[in-house]
mmCIF entry with sequence, helices, sheets and N, C-alpha, C, O atoms, coordinates in Angstrom:
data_MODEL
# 
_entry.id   MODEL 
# 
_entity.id                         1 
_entity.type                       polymer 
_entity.pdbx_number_of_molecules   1 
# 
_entity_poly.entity_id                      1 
_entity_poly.type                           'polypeptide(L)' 
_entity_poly.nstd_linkage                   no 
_entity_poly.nstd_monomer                   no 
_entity_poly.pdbx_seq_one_letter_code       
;(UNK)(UNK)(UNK)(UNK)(UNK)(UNK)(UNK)(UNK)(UNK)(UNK)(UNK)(UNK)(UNK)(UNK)(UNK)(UNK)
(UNK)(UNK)(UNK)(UNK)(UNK)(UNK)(UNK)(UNK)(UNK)(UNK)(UNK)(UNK)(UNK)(UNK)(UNK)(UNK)
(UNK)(UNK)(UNK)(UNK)(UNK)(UNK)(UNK)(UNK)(UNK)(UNK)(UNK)(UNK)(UNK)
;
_entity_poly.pdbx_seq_one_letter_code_can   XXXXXXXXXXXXXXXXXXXXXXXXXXXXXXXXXXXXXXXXXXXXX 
_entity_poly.pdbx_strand_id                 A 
# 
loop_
_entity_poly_seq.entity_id 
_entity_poly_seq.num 
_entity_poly_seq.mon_id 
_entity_poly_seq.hetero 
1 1  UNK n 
1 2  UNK n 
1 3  UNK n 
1 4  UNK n 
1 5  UNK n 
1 6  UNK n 
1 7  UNK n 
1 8  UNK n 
1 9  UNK n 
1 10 UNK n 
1 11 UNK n 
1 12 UNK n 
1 13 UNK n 
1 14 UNK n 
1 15 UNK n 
1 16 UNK n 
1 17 UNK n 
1 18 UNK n 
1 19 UNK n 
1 20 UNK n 
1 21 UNK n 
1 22 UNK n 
1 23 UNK n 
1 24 UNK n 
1 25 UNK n 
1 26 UNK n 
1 27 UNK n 
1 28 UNK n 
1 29 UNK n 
1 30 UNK n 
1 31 UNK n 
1 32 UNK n 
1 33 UNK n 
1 34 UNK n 
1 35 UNK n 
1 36 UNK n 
1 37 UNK n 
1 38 UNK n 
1 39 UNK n 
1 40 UNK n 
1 41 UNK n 
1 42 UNK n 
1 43 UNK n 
1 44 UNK n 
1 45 UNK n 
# 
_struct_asym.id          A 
_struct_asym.entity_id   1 
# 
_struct_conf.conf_type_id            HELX_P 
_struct_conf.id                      HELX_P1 
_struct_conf.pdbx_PDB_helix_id       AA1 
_struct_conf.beg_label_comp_id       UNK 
_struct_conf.beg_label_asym_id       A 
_struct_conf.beg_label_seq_id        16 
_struct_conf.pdbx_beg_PDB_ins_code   ? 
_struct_conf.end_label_comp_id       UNK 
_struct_conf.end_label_asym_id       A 
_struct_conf.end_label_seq_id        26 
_struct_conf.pdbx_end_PDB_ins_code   ? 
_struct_conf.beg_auth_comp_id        UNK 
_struct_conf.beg_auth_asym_id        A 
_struct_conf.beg_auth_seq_id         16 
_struct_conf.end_auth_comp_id        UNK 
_struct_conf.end_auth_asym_id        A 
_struct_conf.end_auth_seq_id         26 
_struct_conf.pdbx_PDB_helix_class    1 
_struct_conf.details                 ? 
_struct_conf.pdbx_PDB_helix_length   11 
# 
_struct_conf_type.id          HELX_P 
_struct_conf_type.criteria    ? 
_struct_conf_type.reference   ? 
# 
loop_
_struct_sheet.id 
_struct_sheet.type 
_struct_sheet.number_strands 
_struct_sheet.details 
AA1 ? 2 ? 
AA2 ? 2 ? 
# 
loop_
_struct_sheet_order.sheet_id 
_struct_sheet_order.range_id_1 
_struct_sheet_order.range_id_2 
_struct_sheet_order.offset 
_struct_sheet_order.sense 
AA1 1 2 ? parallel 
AA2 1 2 ? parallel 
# 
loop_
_struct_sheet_range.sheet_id 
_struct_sheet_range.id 
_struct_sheet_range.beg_label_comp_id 
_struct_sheet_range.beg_label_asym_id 
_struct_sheet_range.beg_label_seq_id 
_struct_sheet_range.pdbx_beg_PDB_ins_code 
_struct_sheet_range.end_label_comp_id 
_struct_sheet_range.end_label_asym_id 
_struct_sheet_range.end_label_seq_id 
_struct_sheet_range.pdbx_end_PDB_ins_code 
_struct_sheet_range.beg_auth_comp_id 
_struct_sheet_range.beg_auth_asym_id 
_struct_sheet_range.beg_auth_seq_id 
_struct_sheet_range.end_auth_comp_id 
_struct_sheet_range.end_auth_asym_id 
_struct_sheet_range.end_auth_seq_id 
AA1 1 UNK A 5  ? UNK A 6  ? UNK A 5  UNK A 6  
AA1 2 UNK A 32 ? UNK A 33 ? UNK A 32 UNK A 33 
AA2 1 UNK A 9  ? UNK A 10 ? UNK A 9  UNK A 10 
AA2 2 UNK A 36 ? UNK A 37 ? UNK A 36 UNK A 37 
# 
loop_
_atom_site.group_PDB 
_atom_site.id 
_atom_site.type_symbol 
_atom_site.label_atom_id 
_atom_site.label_alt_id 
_atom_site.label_comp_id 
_atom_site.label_asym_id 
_atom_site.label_entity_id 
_atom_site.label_seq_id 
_atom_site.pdbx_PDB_ins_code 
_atom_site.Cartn_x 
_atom_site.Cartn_y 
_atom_site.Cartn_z 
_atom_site.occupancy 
_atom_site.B_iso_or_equiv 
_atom_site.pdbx_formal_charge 
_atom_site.auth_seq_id 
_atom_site.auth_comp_id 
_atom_site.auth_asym_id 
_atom_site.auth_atom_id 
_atom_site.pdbx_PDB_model_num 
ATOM 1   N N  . UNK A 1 1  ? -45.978 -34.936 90.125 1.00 0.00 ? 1  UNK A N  1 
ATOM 2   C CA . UNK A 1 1  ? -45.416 -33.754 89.493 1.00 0.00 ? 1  UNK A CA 1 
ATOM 3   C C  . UNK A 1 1  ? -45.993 -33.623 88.082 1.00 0.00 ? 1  UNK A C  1 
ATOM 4   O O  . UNK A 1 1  ? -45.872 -34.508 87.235 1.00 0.00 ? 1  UNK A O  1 
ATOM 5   N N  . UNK A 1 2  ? -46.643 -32.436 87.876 1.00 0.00 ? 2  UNK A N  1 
ATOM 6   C CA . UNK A 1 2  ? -46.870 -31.993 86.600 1.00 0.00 ? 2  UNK A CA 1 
ATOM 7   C C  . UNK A 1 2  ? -45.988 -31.806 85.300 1.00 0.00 ? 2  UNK A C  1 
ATOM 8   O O  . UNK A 1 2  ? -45.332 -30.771 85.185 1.00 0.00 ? 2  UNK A O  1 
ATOM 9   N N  . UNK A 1 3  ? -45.952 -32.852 84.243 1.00 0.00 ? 3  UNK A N  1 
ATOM 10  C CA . UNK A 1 3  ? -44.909 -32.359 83.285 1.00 0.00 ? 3  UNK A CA 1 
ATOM 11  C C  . UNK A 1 3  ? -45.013 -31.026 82.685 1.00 0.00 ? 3  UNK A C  1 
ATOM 12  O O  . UNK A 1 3  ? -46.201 -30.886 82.397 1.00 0.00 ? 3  UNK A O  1 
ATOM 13  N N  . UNK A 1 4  ? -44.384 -30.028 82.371 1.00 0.00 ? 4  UNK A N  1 
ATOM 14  C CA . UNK A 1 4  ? -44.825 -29.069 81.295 1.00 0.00 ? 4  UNK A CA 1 
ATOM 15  C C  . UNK A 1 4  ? -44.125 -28.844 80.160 1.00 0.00 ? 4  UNK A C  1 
ATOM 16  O O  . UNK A 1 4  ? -42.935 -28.531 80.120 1.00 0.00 ? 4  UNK A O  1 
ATOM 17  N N  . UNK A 1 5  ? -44.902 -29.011 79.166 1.00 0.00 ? 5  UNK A N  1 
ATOM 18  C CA . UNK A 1 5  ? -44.249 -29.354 77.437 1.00 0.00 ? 5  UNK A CA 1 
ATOM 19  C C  . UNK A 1 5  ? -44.284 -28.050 76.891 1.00 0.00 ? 5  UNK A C  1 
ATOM 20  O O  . UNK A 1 5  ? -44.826 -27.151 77.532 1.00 0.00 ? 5  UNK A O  1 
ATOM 21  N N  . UNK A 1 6  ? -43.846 -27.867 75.946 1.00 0.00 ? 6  UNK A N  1 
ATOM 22  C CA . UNK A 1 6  ? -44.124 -26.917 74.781 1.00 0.00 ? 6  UNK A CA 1 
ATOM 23  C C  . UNK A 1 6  ? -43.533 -27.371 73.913 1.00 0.00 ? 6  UNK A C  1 
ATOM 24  O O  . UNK A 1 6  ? -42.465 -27.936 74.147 1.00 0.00 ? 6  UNK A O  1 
ATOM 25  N N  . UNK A 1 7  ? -44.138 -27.252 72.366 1.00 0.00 ? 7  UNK A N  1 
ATOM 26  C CA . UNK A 1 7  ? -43.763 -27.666 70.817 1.00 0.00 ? 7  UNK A CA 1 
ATOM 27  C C  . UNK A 1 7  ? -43.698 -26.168 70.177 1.00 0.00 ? 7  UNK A C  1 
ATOM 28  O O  . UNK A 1 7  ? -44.592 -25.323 70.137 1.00 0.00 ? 7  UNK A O  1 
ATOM 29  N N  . UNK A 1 8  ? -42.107 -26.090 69.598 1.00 0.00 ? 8  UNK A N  1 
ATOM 30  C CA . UNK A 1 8  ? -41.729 -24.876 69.006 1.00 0.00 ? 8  UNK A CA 1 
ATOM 31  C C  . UNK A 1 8  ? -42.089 -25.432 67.701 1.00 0.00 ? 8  UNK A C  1 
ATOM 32  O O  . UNK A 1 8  ? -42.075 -26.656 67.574 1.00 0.00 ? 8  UNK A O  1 
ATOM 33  N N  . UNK A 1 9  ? -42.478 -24.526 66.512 1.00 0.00 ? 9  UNK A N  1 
ATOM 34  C CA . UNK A 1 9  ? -42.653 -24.921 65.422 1.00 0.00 ? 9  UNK A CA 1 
ATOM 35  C C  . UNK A 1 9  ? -41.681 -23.557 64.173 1.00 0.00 ? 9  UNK A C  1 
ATOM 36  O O  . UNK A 1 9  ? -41.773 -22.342 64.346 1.00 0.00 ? 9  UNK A O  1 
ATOM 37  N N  . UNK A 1 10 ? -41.017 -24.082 63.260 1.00 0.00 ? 10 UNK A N  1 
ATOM 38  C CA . UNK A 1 10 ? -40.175 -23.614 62.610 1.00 0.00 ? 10 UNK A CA 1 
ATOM 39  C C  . UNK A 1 10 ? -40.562 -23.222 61.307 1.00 0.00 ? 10 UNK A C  1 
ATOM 40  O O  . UNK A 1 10 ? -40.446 -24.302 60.728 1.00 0.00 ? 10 UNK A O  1 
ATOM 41  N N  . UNK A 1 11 ? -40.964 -22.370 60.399 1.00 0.00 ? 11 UNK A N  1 
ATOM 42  C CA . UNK A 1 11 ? -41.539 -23.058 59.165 1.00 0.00 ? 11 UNK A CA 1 
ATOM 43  C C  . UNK A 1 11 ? -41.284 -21.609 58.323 1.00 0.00 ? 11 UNK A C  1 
ATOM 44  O O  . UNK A 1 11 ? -41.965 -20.599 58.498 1.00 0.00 ? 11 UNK A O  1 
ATOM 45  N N  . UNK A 1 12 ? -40.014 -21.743 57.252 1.00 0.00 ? 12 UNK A N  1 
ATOM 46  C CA . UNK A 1 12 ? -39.942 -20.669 56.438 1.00 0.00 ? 12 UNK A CA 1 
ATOM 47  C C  . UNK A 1 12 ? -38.234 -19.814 56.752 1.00 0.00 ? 12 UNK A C  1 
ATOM 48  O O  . UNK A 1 12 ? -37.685 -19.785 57.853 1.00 0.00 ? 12 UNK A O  1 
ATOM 49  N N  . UNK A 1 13 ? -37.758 -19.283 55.650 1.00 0.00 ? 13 UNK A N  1 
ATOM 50  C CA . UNK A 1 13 ? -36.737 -18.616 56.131 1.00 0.00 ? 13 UNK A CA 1 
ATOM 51  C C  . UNK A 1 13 ? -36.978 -17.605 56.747 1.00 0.00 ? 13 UNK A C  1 
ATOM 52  O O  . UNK A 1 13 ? -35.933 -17.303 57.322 1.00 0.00 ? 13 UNK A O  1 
ATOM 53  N N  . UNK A 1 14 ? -37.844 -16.803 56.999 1.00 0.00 ? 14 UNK A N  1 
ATOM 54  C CA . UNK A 1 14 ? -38.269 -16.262 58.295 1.00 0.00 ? 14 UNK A CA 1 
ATOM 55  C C  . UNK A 1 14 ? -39.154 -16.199 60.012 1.00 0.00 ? 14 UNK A C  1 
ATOM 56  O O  . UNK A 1 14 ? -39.446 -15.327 60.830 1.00 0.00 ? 14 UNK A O  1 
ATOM 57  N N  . UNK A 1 15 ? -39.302 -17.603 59.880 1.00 0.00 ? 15 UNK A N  1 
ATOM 58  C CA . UNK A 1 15 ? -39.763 -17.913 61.080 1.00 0.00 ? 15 UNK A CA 1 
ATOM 59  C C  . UNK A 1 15 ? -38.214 -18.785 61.762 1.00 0.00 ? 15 UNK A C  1 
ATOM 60  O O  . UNK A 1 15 ? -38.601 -19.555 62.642 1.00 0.00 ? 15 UNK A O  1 
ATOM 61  N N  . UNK A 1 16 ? -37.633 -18.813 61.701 1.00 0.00 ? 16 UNK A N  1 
ATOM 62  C CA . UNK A 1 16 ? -36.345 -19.391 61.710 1.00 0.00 ? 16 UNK A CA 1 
ATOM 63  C C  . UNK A 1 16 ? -35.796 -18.266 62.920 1.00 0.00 ? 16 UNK A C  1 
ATOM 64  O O  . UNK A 1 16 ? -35.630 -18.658 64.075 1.00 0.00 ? 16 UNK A O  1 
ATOM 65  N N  . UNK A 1 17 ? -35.637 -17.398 62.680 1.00 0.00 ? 17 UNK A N  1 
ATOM 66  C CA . UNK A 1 17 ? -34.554 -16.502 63.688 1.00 0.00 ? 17 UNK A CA 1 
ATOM 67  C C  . UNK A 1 17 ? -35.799 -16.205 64.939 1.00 0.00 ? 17 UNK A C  1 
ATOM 68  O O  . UNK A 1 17 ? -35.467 -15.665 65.994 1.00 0.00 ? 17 UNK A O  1 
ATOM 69  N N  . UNK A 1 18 ? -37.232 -16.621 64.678 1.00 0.00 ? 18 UNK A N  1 
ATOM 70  C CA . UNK A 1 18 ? -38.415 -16.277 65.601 1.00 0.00 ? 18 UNK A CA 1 
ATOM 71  C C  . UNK A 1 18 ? -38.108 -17.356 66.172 1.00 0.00 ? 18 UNK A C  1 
ATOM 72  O O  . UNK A 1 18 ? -37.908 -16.883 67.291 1.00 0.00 ? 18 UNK A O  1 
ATOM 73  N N  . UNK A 1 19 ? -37.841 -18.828 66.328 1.00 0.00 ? 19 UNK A N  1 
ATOM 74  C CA . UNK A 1 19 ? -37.870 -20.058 66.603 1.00 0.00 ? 19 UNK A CA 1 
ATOM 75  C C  . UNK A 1 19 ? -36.710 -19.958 67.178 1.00 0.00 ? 19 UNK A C  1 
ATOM 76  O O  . UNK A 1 19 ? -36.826 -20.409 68.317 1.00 0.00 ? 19 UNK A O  1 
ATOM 77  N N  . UNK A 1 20 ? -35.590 -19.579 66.968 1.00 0.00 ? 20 UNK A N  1 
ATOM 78  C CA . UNK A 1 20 ? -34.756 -19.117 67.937 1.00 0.00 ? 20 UNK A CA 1 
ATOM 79  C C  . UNK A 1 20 ? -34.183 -18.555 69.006 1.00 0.00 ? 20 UNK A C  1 
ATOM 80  O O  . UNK A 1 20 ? -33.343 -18.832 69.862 1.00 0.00 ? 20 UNK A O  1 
ATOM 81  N N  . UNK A 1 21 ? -35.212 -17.288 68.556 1.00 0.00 ? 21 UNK A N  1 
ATOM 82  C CA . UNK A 1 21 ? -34.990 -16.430 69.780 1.00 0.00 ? 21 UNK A CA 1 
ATOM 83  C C  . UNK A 1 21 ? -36.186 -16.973 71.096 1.00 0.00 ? 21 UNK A C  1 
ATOM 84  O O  . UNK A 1 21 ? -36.209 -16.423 72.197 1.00 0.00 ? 21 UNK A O  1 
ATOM 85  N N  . UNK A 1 22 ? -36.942 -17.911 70.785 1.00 0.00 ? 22 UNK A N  1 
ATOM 86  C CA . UNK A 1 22 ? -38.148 -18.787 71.472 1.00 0.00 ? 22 UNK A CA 1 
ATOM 87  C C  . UNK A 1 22 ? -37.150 -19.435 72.547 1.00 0.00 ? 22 UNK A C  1 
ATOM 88  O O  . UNK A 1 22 ? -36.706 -19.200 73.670 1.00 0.00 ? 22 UNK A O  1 
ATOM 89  N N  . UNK A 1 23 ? -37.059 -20.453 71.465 1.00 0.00 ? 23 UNK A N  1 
ATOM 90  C CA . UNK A 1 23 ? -35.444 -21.598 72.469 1.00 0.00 ? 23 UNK A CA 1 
ATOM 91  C C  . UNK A 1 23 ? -34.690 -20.759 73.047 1.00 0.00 ? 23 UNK A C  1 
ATOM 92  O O  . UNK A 1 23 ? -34.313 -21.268 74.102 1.00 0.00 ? 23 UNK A O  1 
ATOM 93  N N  . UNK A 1 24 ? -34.122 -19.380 72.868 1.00 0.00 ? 24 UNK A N  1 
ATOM 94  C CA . UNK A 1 24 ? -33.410 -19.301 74.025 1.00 0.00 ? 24 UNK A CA 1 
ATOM 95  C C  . UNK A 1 24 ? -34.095 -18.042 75.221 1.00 0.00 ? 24 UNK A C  1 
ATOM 96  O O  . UNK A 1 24 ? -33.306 -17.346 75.860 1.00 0.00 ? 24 UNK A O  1 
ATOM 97  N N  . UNK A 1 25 ? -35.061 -17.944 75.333 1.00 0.00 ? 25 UNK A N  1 
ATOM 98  C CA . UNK A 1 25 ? -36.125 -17.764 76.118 1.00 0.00 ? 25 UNK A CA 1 
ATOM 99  C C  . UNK A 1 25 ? -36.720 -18.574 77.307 1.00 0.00 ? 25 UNK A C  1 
ATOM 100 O O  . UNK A 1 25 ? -36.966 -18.446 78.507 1.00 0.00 ? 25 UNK A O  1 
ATOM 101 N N  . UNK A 1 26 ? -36.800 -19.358 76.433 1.00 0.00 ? 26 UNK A N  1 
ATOM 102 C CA . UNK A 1 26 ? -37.091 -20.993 77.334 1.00 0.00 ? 26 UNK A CA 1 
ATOM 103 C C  . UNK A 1 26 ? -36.106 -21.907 77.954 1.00 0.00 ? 26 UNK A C  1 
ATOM 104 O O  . UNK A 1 26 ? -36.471 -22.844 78.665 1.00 0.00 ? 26 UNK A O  1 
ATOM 105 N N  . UNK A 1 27 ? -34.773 -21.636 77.681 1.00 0.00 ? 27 UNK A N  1 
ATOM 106 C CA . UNK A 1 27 ? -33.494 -22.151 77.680 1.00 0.00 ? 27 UNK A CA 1 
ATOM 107 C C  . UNK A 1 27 ? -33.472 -22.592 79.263 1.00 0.00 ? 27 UNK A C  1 
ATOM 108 O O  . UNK A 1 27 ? -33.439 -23.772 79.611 1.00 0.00 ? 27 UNK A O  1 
ATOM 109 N N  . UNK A 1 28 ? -33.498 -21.395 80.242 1.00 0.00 ? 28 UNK A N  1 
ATOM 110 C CA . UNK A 1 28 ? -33.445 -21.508 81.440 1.00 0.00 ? 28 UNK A CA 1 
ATOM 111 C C  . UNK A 1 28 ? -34.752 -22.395 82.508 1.00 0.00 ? 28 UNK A C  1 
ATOM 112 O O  . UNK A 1 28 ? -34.680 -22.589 83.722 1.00 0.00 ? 28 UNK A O  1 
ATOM 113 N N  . UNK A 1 29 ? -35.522 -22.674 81.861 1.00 0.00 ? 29 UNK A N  1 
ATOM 114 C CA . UNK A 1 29 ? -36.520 -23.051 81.989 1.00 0.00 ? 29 UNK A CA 1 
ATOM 115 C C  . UNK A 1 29 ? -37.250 -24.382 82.858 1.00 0.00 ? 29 UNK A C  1 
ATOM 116 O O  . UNK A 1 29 ? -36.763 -25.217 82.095 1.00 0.00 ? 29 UNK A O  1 
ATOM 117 N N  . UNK A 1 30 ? -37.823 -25.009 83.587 1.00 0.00 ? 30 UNK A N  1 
ATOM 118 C CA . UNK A 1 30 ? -38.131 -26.263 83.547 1.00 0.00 ? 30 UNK A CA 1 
ATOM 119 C C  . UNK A 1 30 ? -39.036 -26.741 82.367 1.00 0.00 ? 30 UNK A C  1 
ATOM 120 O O  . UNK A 1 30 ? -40.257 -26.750 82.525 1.00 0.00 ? 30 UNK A O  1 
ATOM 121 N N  . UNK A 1 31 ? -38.526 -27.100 81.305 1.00 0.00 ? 31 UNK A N  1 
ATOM 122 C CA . UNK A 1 31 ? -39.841 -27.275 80.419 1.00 0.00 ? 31 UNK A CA 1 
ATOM 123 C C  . UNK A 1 31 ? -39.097 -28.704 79.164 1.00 0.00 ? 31 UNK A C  1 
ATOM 124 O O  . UNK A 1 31 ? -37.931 -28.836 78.790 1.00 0.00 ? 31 UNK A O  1 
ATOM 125 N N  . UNK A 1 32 ? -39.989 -29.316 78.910 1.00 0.00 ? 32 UNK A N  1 
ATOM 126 C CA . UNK A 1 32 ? -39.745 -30.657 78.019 1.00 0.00 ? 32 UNK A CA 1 
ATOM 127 C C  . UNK A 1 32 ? -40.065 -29.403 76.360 1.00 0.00 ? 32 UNK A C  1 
ATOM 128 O O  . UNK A 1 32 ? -40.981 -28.655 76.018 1.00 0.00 ? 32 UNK A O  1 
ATOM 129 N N  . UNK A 1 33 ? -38.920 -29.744 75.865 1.00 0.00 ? 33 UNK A N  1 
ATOM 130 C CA . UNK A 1 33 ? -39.315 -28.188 74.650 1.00 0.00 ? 33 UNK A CA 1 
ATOM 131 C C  . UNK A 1 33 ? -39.123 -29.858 72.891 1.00 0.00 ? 33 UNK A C  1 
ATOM 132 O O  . UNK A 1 33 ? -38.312 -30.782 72.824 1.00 0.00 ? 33 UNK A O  1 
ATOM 133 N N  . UNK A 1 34 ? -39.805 -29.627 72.292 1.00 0.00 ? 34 UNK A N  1 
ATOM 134 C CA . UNK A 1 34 ? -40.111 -30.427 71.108 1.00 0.00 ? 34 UNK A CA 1 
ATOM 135 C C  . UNK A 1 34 ? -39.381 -29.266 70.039 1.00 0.00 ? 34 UNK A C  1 
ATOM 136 O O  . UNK A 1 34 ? -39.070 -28.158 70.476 1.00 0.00 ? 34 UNK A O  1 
ATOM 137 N N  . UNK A 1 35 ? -39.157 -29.623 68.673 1.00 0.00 ? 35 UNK A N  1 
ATOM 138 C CA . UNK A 1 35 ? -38.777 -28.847 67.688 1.00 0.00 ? 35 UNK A CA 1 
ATOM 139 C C  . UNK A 1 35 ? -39.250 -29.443 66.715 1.00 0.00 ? 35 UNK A C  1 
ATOM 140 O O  . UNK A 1 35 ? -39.089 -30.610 66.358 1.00 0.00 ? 35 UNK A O  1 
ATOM 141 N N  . UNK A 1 36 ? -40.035 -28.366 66.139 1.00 0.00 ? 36 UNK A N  1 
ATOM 142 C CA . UNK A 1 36 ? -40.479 -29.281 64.784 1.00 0.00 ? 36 UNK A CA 1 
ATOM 143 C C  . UNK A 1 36 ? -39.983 -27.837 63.732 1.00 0.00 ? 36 UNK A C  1 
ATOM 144 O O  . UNK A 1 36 ? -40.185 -26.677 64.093 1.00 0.00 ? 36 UNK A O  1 
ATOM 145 N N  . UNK A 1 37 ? -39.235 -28.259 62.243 1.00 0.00 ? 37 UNK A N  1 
ATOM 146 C CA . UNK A 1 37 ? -38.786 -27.535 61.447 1.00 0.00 ? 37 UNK A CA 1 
ATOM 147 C C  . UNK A 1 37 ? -39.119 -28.019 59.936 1.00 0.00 ? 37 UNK A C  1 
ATOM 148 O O  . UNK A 1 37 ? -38.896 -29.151 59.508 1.00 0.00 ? 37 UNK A O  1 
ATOM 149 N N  . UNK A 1 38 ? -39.671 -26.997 59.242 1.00 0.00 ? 38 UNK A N  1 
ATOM 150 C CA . UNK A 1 38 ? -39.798 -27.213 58.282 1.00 0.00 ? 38 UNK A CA 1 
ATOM 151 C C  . UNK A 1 38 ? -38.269 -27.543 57.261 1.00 0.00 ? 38 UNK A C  1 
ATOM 152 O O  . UNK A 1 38 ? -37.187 -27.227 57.756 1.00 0.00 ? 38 UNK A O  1 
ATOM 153 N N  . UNK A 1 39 ? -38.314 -28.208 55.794 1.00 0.00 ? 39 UNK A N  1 
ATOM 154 C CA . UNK A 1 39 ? -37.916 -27.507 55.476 1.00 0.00 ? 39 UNK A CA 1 
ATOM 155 C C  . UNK A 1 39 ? -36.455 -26.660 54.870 1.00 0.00 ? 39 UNK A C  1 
ATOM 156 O O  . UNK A 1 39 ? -35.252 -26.867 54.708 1.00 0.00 ? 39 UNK A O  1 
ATOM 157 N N  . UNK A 1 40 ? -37.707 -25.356 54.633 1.00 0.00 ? 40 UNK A N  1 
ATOM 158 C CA . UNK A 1 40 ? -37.224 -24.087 54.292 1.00 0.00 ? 40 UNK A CA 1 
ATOM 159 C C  . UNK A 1 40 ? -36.476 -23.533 55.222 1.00 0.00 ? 40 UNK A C  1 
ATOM 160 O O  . UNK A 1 40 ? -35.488 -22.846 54.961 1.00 0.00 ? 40 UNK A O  1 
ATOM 161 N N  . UNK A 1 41 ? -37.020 -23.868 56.752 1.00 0.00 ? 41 UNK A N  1 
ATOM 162 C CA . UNK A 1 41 ? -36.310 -23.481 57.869 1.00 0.00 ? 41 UNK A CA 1 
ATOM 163 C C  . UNK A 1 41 ? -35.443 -24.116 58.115 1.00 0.00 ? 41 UNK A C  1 
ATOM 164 O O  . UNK A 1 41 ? -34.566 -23.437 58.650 1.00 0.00 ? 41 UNK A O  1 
ATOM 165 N N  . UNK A 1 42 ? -35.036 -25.700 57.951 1.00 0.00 ? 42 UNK A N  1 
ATOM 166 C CA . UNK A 1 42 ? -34.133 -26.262 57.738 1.00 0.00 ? 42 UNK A CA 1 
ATOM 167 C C  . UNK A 1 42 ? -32.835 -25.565 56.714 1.00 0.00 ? 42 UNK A C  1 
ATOM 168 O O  . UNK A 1 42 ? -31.636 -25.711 56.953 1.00 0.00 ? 42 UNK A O  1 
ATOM 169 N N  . UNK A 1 43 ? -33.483 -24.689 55.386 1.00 0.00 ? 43 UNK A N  1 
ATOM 170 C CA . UNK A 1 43 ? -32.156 -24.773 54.560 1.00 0.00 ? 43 UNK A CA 1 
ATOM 171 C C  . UNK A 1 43 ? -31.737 -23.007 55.175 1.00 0.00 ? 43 UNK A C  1 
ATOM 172 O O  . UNK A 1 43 ? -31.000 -22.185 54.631 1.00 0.00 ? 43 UNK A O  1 
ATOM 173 N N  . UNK A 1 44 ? -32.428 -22.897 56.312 1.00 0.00 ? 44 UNK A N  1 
ATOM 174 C CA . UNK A 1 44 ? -32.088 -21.523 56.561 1.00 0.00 ? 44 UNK A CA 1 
ATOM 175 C C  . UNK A 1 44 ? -31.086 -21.194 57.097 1.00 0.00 ? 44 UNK A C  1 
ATOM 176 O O  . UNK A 1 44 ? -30.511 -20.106 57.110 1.00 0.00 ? 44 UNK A O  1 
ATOM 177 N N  . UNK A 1 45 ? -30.683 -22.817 57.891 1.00 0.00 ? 45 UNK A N  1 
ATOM 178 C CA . UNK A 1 45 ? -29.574 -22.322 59.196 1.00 0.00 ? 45 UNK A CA 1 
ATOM 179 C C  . UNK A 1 45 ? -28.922 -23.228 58.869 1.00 0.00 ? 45 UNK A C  1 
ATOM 180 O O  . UNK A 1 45 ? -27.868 -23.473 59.455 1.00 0.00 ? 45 UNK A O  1 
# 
């Protein structure tokens, strides 16, 4: 079986609500999902 990954990347108080609406896109998904957050995007949420 093939794994399939994807790495969301977070970076800025406006890539923040983009990185979100990603994850729950993918939510339903078969997929191994990574999060990487800056940060600015950190003090966003």
């Amino acid at each position: 079986m093939i794994s399939r990954r994807i790495i969301i990347g977070i970076s800025g108080a406006s890539g923040f609500k983009y990185g979100v609406k990603a994850l729950e896109l993918l939510k339903g998904l078969v997929l191994e999902v990574h999060l990487v957050v800056s940060r600015g995007a950190e003090k966003t949420c």
